[in-house]
C-alpha positions as CSV (number, residue, x, y, z in Angstrom):
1,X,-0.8,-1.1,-7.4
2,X,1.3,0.4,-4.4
3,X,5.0,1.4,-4.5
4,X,7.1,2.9,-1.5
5,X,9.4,5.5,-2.6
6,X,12.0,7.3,-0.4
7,X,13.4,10.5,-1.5
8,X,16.7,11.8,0.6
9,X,17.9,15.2,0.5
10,X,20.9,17.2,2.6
11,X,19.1,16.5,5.8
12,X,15.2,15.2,5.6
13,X,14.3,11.9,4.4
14,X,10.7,12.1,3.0
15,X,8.9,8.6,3.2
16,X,6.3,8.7,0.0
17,X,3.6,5.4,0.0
18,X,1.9,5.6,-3.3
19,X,-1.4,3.1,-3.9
20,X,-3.4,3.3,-7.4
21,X,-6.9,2.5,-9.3
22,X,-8.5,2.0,-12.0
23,X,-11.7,2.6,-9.9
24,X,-12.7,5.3,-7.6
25,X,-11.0,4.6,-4.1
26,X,-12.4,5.3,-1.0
27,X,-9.9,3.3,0.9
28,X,-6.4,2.2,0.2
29,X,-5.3,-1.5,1.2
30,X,-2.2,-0.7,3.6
31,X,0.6,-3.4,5.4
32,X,1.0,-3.5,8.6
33,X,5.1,-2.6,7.7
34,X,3.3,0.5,5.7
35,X,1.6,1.6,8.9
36,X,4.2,1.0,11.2
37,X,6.7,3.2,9.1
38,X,4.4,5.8,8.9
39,X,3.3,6.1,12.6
40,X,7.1,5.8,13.1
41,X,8.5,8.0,15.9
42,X,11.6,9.0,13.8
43,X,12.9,12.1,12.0
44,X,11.2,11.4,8.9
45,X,7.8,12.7,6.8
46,X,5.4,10.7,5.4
47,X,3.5,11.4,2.1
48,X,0.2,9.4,0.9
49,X,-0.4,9.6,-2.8
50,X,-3.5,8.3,-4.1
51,X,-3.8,7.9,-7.9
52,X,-7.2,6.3,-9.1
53,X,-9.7,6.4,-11.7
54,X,-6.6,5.1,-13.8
55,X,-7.6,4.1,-17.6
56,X,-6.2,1.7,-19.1
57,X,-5.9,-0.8,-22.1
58,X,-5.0,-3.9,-23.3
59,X,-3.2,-4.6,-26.5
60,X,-3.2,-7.8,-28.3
61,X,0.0,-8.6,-28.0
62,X,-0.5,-8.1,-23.7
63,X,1.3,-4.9,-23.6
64,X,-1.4,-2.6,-21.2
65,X,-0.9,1.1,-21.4
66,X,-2.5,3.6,-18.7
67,X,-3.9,7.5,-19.2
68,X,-5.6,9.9,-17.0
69,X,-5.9,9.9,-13.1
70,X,-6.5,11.4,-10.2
71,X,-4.0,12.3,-7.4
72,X,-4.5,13.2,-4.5
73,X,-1.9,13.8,-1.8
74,X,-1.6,13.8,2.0
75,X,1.4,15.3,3.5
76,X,2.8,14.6,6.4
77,X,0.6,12.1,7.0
78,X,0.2,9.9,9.6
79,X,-2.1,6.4,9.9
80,X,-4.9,7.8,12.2
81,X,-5.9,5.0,14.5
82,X,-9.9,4.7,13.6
83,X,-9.8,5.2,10.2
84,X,-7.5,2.0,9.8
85,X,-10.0,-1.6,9.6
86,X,-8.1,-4.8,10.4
87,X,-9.1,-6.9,7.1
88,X,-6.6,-10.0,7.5
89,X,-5.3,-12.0,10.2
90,X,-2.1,-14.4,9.4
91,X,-2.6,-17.5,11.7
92,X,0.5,-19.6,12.1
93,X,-0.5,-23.4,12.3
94,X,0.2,-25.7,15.1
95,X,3.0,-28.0,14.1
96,X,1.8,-31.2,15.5
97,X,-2.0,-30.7,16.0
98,X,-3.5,-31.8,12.5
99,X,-5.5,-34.9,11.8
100,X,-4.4,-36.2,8.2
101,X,-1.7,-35.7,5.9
102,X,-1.5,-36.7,2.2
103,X,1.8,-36.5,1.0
104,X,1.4,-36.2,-3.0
């Protein structure tokens, strides 16, 4: 789970990334947009909320319902350099370079 909120008063904007789990987190999975904004050289805070060990159920009918938690906050918090892992790369393909094409 992850939601981006941003909260504006008179004169401060106040960036707030919020991740969650049902397990115990060690890490949070962050975008490279979510690091970006964060390390941001502009007249804004960010805030890190972590909420995990999250319960939750599953109803019959679908409907899941969550309890309980643990949140933890970080304010003004910035993306520190070695604590962040590169753990994807996006690789745009060559346009012309490919051996076989099946067209279904």
């Amino acid at each position: 789970m992850q939601q981006t909120l941003l909260a504006i008063s008179e004169d401060t904007e106040l960036h707030i990334e919020v991740k969650g789990s049902s397990g115990t987190s060690t890490t949070v999975e962050l975008t490279a947009n979510e690091v970006e904004e964060a390390a941001a050289d502009t007249p804004h805070d960010s805030t890190l909320i972590v909420v995990d060990q999250i319960n939750w159920t599953r109803s019959p009918t679908g409907k899941i319902t969550t309890s309980g938690g643990r949140i933890r906050l970080w304010d003004e918090w910035t993306p520190d350099e070695e604590r962040l892992t590169p753990t994807r790369y996006r690789y745009l393909l060559p346009p012309t370079e490919y051996l076989y094409v099946e067209k279904t």
